[in-house]
N, C-alpha and C positions, 0 to 999 in steps of 0.2 A: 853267370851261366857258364857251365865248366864247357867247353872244348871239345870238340870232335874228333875220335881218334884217328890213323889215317884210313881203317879198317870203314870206319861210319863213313865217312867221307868218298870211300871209294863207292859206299855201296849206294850213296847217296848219286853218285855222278854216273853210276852205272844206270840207274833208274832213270834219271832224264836224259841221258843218251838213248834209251830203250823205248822211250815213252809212245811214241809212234807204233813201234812193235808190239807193243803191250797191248794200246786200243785197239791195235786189228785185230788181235788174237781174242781180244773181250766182243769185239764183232762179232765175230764169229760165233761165236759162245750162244752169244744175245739171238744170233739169228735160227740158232736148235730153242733156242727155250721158245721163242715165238712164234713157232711150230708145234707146238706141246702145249702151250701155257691159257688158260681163256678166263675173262673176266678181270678182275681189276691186277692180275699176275700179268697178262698182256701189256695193259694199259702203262705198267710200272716199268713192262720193258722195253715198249716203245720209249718210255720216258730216256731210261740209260742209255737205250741207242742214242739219241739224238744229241748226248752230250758226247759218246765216244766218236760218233762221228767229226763233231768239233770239233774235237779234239786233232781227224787225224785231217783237218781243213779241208774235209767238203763244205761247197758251198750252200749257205741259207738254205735259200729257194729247193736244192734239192732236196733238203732232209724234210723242209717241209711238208715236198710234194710224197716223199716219200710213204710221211706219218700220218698223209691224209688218203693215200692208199689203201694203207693197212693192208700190204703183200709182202709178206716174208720173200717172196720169191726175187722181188725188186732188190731189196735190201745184199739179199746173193749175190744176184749179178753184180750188184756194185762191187760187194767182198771181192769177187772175184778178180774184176778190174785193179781192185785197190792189190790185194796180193799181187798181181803181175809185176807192178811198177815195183815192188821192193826186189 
């Protein structure tokens, strides 16, 4: 396996540096499309929330309660709170 240059490696360390920043900006994304989106296009985006959530470690129980809402509105607020703290 050839080597990484320092170029791949920086952009590789930039990305998991970023990673946090990244999810909440796909939150964010996720929560216009889940406003616009109905039928299994929903369903698909509730799914990716739930993973970017994890990602940015909310807890279980809320993204649960979240996805058993089914309120883009809820989803905001959180966005919201989450953007403050960065």
């Amino acid at each position: 396996m050839p080597q990484r240059s320092r170029y791949q490696q920086r952009v590789i360390k930039n990305y998991y540096d970023n990673r946090e920043s990244i999810a909440l900006q796909r939150v964010q994304e996720l929560v216009t499309e889940l406003y616009l989106a109905e039928g299994k296009a929903r369903e698909k985006h509730w799914k990716s929330l739930a993973g970017h959530l994890e990602a940015l470690g909310v807890a279980p129980a809320t993204i649960d309660h979240l996805i058993q809402q089914q309120q883009p509105e809820l989803v905001a607020n959180l966005v919201t709170k989450l953007a403050a703290k960065e």
